[in-house]
C-alpha positions as CSV (number, residue, x, y, z in Angstrom):
1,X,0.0,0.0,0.0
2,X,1.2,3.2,-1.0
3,X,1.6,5.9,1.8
4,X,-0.2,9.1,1.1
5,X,1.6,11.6,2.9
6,X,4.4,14.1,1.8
7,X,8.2,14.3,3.6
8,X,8.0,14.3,7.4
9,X,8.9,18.2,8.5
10,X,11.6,18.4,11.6
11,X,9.9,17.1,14.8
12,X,12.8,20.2,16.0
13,X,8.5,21.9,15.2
14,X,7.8,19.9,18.3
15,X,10.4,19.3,20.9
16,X,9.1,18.9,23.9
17,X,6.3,16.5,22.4
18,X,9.1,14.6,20.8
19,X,10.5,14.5,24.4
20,X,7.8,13.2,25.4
21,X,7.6,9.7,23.9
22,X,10.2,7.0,22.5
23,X,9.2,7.6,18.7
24,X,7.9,10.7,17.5
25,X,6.8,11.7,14.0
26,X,5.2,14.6,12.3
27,X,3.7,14.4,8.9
28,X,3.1,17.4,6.8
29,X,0.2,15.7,5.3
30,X,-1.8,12.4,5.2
31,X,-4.8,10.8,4.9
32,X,-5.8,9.3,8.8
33,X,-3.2,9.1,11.2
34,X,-5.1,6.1,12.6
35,X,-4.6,4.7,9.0
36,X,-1.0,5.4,8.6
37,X,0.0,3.8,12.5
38,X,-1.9,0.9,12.1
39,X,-0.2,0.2,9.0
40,X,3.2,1.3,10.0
41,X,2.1,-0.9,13.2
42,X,1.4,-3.8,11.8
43,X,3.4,-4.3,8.6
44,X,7.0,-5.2,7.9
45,X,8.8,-2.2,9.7
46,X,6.4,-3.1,13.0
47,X,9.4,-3.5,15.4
48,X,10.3,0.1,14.8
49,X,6.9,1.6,16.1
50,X,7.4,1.0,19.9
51,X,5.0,1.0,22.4
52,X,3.9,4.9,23.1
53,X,4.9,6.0,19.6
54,X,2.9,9.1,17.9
55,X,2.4,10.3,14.5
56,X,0.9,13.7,14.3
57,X,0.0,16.1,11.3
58,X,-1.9,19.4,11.0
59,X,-3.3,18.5,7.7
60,X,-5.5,15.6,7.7
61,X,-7.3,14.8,4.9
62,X,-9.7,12.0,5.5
63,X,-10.0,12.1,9.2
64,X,-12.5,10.3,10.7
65,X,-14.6,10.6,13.7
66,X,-17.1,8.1,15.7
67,X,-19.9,6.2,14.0
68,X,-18.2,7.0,10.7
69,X,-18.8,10.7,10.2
70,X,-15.6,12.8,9.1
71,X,-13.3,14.8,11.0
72,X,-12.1,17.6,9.1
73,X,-10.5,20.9,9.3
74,X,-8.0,23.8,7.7
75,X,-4.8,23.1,7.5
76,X,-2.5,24.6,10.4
77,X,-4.9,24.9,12.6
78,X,-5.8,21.9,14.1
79,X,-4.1,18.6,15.2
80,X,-4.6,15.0,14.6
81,X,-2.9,12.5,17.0
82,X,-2.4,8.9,17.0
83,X,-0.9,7.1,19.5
84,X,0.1,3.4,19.3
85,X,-0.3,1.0,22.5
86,X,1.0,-2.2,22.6
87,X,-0.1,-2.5,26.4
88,X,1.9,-5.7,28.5
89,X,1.6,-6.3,32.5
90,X,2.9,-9.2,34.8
91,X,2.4,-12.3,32.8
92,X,2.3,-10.8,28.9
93,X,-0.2,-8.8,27.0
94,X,-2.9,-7.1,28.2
95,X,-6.5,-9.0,28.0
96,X,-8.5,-7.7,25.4
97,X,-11.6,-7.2,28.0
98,X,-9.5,-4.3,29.2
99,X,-9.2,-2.2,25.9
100,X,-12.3,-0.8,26.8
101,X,-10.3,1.6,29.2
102,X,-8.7,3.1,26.9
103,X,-10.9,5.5,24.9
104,X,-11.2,6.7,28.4
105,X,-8.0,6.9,29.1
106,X,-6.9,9.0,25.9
107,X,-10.3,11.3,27.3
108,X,-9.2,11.7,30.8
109,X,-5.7,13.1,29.3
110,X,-7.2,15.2,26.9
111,X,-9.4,16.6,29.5
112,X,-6.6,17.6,31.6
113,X,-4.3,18.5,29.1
114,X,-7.4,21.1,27.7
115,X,-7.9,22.1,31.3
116,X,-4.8,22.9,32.1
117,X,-4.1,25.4,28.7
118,X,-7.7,27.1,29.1
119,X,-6.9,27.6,33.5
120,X,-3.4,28.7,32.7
121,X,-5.1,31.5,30.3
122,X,-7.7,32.4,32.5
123,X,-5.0,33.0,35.6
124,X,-3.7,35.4,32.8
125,X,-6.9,37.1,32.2
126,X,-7.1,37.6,35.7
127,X,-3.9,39.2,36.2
128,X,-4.5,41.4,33.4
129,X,-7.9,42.5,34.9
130,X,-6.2,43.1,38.2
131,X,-3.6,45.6,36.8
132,X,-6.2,47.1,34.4
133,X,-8.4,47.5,38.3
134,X,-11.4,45.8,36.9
135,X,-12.8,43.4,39.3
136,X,-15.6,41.8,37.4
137,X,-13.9,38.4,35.7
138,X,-16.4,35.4,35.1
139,X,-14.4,32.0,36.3
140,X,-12.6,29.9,34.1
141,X,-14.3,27.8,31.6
142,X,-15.1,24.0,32.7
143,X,-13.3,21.5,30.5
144,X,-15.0,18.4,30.9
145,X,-15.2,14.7,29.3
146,X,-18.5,13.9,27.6
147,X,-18.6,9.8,27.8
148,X,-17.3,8.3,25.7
149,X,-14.4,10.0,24.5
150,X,-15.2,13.5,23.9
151,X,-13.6,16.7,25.3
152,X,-15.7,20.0,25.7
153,X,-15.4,23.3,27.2
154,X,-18.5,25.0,28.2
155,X,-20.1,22.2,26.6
156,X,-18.6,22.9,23.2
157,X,-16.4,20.3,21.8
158,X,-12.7,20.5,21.2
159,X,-12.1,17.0,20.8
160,X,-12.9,13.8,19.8
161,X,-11.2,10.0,20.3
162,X,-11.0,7.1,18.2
163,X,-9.5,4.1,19.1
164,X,-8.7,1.4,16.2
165,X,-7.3,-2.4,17.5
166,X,-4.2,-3.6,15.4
167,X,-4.9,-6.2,13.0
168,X,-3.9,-9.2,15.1
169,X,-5.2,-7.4,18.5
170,X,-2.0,-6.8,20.0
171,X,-2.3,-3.5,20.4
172,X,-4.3,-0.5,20.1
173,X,-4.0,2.9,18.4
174,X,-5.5,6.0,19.6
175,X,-6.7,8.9,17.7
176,X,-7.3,12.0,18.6
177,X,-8.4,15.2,17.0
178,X,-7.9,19.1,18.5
179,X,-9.5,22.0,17.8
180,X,-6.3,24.4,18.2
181,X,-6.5,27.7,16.5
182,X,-9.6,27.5,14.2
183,X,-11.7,30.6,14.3
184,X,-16.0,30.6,14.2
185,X,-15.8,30.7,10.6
186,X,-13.8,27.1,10.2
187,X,-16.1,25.4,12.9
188,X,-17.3,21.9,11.5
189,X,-20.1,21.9,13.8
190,X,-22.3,24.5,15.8
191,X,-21.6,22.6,19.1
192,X,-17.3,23.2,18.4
193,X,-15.4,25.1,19.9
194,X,-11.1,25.9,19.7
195,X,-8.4,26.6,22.1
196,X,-8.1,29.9,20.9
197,X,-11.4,30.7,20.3
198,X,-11.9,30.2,24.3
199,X,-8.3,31.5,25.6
200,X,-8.6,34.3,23.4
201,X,-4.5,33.7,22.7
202,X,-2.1,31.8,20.9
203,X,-1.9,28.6,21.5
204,X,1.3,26.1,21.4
205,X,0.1,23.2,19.5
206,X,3.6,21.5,20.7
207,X,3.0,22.7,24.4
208,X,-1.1,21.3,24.2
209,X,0.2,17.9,22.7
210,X,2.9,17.7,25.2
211,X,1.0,18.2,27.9
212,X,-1.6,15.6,26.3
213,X,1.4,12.6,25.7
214,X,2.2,13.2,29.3
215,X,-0.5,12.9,30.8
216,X,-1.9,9.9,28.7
217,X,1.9,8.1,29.2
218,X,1.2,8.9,33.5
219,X,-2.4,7.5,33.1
220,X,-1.6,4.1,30.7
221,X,1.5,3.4,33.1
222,X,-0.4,3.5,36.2
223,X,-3.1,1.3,34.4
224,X,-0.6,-1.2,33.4
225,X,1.2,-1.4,36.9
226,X,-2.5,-2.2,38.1
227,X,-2.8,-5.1,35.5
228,X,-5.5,-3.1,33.9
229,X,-7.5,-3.1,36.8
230,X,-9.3,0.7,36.1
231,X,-10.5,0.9,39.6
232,X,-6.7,-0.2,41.5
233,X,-5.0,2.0,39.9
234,X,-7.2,5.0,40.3
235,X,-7.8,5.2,36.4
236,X,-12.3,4.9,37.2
237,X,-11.6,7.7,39.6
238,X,-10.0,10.1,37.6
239,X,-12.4,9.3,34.8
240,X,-15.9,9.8,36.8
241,X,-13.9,13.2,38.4
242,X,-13.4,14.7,35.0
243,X,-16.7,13.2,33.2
244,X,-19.4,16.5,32.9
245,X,-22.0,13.1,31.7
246,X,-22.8,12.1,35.5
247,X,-25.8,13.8,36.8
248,X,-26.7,14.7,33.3
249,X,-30.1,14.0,31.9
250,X,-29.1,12.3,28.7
251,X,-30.2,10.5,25.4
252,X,-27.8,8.0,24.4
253,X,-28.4,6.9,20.5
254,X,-27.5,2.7,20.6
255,X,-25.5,1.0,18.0
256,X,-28.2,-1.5,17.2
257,X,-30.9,1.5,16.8
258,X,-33.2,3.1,19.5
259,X,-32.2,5.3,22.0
260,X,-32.3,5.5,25.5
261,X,-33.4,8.5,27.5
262,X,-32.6,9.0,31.3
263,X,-30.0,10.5,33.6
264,X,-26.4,9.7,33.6
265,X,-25.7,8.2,37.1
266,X,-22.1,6.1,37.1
267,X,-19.5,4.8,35.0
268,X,-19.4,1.7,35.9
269,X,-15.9,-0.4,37.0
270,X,-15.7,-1.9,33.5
271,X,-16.6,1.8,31.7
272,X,-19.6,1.6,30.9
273,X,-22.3,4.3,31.7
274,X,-25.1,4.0,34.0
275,X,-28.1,4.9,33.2
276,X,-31.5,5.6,35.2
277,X,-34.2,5.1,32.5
278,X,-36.7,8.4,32.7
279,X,-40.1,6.3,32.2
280,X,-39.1,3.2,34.3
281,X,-36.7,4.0,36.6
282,X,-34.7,1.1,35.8
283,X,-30.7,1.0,35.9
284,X,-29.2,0.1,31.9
285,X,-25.7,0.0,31.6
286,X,-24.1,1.1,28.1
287,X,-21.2,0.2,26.8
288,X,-21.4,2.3,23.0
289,X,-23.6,4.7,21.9
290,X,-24.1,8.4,20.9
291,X,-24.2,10.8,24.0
292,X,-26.0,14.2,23.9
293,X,-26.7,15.9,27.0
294,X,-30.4,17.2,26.8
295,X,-30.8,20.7,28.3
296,X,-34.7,21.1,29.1
């Protein structure tokens, strides 16, 4: 197969992210990061993709998002991530029952990795205020995960996950796409949002994907040292912390058709959300489906 992306630009564009990992590649171009890792993963030059290793580009071309809709957006101005896990603990790989985790996972670092870029400009905005002797500044804006894998602020999105198993099921590669610097006009949806869009500044997209690999690498270690237990190593914790579904009243779309409307209650220890039904009452765990928080 015939790789559709141009020559690699310097990852000297993206040092401490490079830092950050033990294989680091940025693409000017290409079609799906998820497309080109898995291949790269899983074909003849697989023992040179190591466990943690990224490719990253700010030019996707036929990105794709959950349930098969499209993720796309002008070049320079936003970032797609893939991340490759080939996860082992005490006595070999990783179960497949635990890969569930790790949409999550990705989230959770996400979430924090957004949080801590939109706090860090608010503390700014704050300061600036103070000097200027204006005392009126609204609070930060709340960066929270939207179960599954979605990333908002103020309930806007500014990024999405998708995880993809390698061929033989070793291993895992995680996708991720973020909103960096688009402006309202390059919005895909009415319900996005960017970094600088909320910050109001410029925006390091190597600082924001640093911050992101580091995060994820602290989160997926401390999983693995666990044996992929989510709960023992503090992983379902940090998760139900950071996730804005709980206490939401929600309607969650299912993969076989129908929906399910109720109030978001728990994510339960294997991931999956809890649900109290709105007509019955009854508790229905989910493990897939299409999230949107109603607002009545």
């Amino acid at each position: 197969m015939q790789n559709d992306h141009s020559a690699a630009p310097a990852a000297a564009a993206f040092p401490r992210s490079a830092a950050a990992v033990p294989r680091f590649e940025a693409l000017a171009e290409t079609g799906s990061t998820n497309d080109e890792l898995v291949e790269r993963a899983s074909g003849a030059e697989a023992a040179e993709w190591p466990d943690l290793a990224v490719l990253v580009t700010d030019n996707q071309t036929r990105g794709r998002g959950r349930l098969g809709r499209t993720w796309l957006a002008p070049t320079g101005k936003s970032l797609a991530i893939s991340v490759l896990l080939r996860p082992v603990v005490a006595g070999g790989a990783l179960p497949l029952e635990h890969f569930g985790w790790f949409p999550l996972l990705a989230g959770a670092a996400m979430t924090r990795a957004v949080r801590a870029v939109v706090d860090s400009a608010h503390e700014l905005r704050v300061a600036e205020a103070v000097a200027a002797g204006e005392s009126d500044v609204a609070e930060a804006p709340a960066v929270r995960l939207k179960w599954p894998n979605d990333v908002q602020i103020s309930g806007y999105k500014v990024s999405g996950i998708l995880s993809e198993l390698l061929p033989d099921a070793a291993g895992v590669v995680l996708g991720a796409g973020l909103n960096v610097s688009l402006d309202e006009h390059d919005l895909p949806t009415l319900t996005s949002t960017s970094l600088t869009l909320v910050t109001r500044r410029p925006v390091s997209p190597d600082a924001v994907l640093a911050a992101y690999l580091t995060e994820l690498g602290e989160l997926y270690r401390a999983f693995l040292a666990a044996g992929g237990d989510a709960v023992a190593s503090g992983l379902h914790a940090e998760v139900s912390a950071l996730c804005g579904t709980l206490g939401q009243d929600v309607r969650v779309e299912l993969p076989g058709g129908g929906e399910l409307l109720g109030t978001a209650t728990a994510i339960e220890s294997d991931g999956r959300l809890r649900v109290r039904e709105q007509r019955s009452g009854d508790e229905t765990s989910v493990a897939a489906g299409d999230v949107t928080h109603l607002r009545y």
